[in-house]
C-alpha positions in Angstrom: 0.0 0.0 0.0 1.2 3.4 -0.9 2.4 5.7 2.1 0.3 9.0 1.8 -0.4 12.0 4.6 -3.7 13.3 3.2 -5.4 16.6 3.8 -7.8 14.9 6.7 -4.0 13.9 8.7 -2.3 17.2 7.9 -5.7 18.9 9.9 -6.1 16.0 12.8 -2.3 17.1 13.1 -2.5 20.4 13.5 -6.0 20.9 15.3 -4.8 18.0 18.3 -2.0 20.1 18.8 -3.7 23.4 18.6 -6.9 22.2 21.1 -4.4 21.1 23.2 -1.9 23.8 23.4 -4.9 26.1 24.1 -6.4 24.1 26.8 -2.9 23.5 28.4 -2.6 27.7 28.3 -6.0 28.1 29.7 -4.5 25.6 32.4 -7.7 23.2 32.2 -7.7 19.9 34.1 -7.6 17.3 31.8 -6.2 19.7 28.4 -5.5 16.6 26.7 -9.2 15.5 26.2 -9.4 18.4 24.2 -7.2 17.1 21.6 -9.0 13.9 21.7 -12.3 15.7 20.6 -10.7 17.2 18.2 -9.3 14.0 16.9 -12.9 12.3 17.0 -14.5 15.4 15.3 -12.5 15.7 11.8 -14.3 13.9 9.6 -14.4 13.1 6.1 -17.0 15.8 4.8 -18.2 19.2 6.9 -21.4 17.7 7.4 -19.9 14.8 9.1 -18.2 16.7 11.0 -21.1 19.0 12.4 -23.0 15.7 12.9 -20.0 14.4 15.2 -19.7 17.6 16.5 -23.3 18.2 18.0 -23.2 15.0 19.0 -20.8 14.9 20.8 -21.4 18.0 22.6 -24.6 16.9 23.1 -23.4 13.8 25.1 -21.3 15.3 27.2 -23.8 18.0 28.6 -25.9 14.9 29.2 -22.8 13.3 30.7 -22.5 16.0 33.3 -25.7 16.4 34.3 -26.0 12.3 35.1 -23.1 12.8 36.7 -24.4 15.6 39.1 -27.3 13.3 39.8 -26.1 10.4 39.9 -22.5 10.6 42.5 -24.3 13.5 44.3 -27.2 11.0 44.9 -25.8 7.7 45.1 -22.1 8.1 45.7 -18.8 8.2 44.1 -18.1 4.7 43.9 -17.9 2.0 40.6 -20.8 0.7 41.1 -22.6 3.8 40.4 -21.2 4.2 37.2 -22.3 0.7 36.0 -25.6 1.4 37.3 -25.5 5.2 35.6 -24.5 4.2 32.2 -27.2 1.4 32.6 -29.4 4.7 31.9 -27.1 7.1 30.6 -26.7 5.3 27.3 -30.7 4.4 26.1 -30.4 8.2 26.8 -28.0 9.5 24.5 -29.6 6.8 22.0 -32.7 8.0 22.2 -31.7 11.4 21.3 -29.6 9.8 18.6 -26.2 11.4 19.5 -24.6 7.3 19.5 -21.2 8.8 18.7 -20.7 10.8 21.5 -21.2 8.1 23.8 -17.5 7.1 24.1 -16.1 10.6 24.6 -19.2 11.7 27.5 -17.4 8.3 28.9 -14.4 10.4 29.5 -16.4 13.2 31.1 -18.2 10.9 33.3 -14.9 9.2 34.6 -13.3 13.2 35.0 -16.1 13.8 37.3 -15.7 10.7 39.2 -11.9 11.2 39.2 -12.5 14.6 41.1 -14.8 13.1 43.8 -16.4 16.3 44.6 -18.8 18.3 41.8 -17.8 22.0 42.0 -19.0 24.8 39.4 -15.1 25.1 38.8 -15.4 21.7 37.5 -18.2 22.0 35.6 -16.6 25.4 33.8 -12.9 23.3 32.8 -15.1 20.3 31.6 -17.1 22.9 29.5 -14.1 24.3 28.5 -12.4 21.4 27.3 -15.4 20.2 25.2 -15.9 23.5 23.6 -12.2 24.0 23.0 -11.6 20.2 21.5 -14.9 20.7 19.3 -14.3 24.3 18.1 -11.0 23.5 17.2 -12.3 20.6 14.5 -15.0 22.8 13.3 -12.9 25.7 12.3 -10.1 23.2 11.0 -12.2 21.3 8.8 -13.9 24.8 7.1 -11.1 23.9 4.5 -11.7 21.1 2.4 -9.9 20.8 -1.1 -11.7 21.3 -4.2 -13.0 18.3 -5.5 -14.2 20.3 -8.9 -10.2 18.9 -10.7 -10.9 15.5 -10.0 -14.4 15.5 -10.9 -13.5 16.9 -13.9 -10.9 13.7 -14.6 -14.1 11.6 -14.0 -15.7 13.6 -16.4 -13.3 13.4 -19.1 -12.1 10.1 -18.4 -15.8 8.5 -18.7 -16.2 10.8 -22.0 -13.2 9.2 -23.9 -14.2 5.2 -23.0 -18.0 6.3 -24.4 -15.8 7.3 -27.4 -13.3 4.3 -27.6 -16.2 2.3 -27.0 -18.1 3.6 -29.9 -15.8 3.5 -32.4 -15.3 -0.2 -31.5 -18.7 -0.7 -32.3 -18.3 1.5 -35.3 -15.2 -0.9 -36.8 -17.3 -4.4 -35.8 -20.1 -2.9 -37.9 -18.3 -1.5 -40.9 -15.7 -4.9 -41.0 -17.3 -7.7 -38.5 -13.8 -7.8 -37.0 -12.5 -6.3 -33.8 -9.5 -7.8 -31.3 -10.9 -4.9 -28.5 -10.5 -6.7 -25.3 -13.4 -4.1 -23.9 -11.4 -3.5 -20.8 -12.7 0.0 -21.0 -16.4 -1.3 -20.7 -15.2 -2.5 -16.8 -13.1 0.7 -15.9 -15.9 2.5 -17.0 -18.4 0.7 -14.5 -15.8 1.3 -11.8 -15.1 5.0 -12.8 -19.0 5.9 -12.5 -19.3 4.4 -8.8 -16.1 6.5 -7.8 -17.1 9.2 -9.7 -21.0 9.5 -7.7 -19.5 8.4 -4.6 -16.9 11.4 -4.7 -19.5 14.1 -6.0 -21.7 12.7 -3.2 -18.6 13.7 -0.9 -18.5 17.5 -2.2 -22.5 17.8 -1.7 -21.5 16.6 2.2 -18.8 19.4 2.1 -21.7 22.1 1.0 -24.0 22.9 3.6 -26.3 24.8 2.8 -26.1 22.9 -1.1 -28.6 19.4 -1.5 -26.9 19.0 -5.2 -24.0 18.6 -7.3 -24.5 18.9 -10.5 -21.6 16.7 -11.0 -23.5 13.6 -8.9 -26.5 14.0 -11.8 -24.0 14.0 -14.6 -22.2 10.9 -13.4 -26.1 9.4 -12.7 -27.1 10.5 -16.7 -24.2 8.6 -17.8 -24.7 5.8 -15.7 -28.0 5.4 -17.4 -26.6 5.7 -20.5 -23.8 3.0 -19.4 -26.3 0.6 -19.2 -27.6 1.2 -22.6 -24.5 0.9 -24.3 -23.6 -2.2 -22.2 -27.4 -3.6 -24.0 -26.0 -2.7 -27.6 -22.6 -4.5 -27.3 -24.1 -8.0 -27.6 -26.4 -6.7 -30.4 -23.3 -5.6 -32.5 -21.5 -8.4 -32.0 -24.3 -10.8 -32.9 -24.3 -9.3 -36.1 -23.6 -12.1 -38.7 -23.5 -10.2 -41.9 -22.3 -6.4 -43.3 -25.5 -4.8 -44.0 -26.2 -1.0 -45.8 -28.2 -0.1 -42.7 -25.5 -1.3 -40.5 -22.8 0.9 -42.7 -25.3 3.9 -42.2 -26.0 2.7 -38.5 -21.5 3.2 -38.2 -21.5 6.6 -39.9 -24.1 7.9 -37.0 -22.3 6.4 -34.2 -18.8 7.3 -35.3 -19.9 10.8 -35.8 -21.4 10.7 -32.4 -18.1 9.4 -30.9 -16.4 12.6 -32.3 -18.8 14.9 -31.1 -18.8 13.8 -27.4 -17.8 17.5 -27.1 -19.5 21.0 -27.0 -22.3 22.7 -29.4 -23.6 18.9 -30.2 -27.0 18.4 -28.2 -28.9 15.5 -28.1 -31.9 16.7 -30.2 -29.5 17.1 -33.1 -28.9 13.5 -33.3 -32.6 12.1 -32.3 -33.5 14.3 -35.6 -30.8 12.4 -38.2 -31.8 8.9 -36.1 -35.2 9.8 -36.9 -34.4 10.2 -40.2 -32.4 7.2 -40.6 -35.2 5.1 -39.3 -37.2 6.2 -41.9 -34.5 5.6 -44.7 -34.7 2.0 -43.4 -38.2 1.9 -43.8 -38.4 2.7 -47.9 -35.6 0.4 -47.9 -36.5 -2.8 -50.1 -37.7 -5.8 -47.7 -35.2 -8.4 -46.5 -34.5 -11.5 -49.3 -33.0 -13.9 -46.7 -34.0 -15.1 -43.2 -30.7 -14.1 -41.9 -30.8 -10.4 -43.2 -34.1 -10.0 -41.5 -32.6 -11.0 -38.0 -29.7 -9.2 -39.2 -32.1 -6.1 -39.7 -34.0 -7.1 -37.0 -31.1 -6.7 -34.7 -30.2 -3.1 -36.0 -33.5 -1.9 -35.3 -33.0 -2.7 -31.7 -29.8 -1.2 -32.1 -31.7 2.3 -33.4 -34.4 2.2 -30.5 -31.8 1.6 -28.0 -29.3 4.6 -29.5 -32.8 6.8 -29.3 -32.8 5.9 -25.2 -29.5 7.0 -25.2 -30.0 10.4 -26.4 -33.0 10.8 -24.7 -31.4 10.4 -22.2 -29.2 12.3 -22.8 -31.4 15.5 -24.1 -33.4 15.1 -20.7 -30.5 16.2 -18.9 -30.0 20.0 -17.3 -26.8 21.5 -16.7 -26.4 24.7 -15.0 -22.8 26.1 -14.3 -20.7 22.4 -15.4 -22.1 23.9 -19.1 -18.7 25.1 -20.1 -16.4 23.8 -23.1 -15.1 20.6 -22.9 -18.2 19.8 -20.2 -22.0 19.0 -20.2 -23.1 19.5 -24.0 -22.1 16.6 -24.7 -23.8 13.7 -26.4 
């Protein structure tokens, strides 16, 4: 496995040391707990983060007031805490703060530790939490821009659709190809990363419910399964055929046009159009050129899905060269 220090360990880094370098100056009890909720709240996206966060927080009020009632009650002794956290814990379920469960632990076992509740105590455990949770939130405000990678995606999943095509294109012009269609699996594998990492940036947006990126990736991956539903049509194809000829001059100008100023509507026009060609065409002779045709009028009515696809699709600011407009 490759050694890497990501942006995520570069902020844990820096935030531990920070909560804990300003709890230590504030002289708290305990500074080093700060550090530790600052470890526990970085997370992967901002939202993740504020749900840890508030969680956390959350827990650890709860934790203290327990704990008032509880060893003020009872007794500071282990058996209280057993019988404590017997409650305690449905509680912090219930108001579905699960993650802050372990780090209210700590709190809990502070207040024990002390064996007397004082307002002085309350105040450094207050301070500690506030310190070791501010410190995540205002370190993970930065998150890099995930707009260069999706990009990649973008262009990376544009120029397999193309290779792809213009395999299809060479099978149908020849009836020979020695593709190995490795580009039809990274393809799958691109379009999971690709939604799964756009999913990410919409997590790093909070006040943002979409990326338009995530609905690009989804368009495609509709239009993945389409093209994955026309291979084994192609290749099934027995003979060279007119239609199939005319069928390879539509894809392969297609597969050059997965670019800007081609919309889908351009290409459901010359489809329609080459539907109807086929239809004044003269009947098939042979039983094989009618499965043969047969076959490459699925082929049409599946490229028409595609586009449709396709022309359903709305960009908004990812309509830039290079980007969205395409096919």
């Amino acid at each position: 496995m490759k050694y890497r220090i990501g942006s995520r360990t570069i902020k844990t880094a820096l935030g531990t040391a920070i909560a804990i370098l300003l709890a230590q100056q504030l002289a708290l009890d305990n500074f080093a707990s700060a550090g530790i909720l600052t470890i526990l709240c970085i997370k992967v996206t901002k939202r993740k983060s504020l749900r840890a966060s508030w969680d956390r927080f959350l827990a650890c009020v709860l934790a203290m007031l327990f704990s008032s009632l509880f060893f003020e009650i009872i007794g500071y002794h282990p058996i209280v805490i057993g019988i404590m956290l017997l409650f305690f814990i449905p509680t912090v379920v219930m108001f579905k703060a699960n993650d802050g469960i372990v780090t209210s632990s700590v709190i809990i076992l502070h207040i024990y530790m002390a064996n007397k509740l004082s307002i002085d105590l309350f105040l450094n455990e207050l301070g500690v939490i506030i310190i070791g949770i501010g410190v995540a939130l205002i370190i993970n405000l930065y998150m890099p821009s995930a707009d260069n990678r999706l990009k990649q995606y973008q262009l990376k999943v544009e120029d397999n659709f193309k290779i792809v095509f213009c395999e299809m294109v060479r099978f149908l012009r020849t009836g020979e190809s020695n593709w190995s269609g490795q580009e039809i699996m990274e393809t799958a594998k691109l379009l999971e990363e690709a939604k799964s990492f756009a999913f990410r940036d919409v997590e790093n947006h909070v006040l943002r419910e979409e990326n338009d990126y995530f609905h690009y990736f989804k368009m495609r991956e509709k239009q993945f399964e389409i093209i994955e539903r026309i291979l084994p049509i192609v290749t099934s194809l027995t003979v060279t055929l007119p239609q199939g000829k005319m069928i390879a001059e539509f894809l392969e100008e297609l597969s050059e046009n997965i670019q800007p100023g081609n919309t889908a509507h351009i290409y459901l026009g010359k489809l329609k159009e080459m539907k109807k060609e086929f239809e004044e065409m003269d009947l098939p002779k042979t039983r094989e050129e009618f499965e043969v045709r047969a076959s490459l009028l699925q082929l049409v009515k599946e490229m028409n899905e595609y586009l449709i696809i396709k022309s359903s699709f709305k960009t908004s600011k990812l309509n830039k060269p290079r980007k969205l407009e395409a096919n």
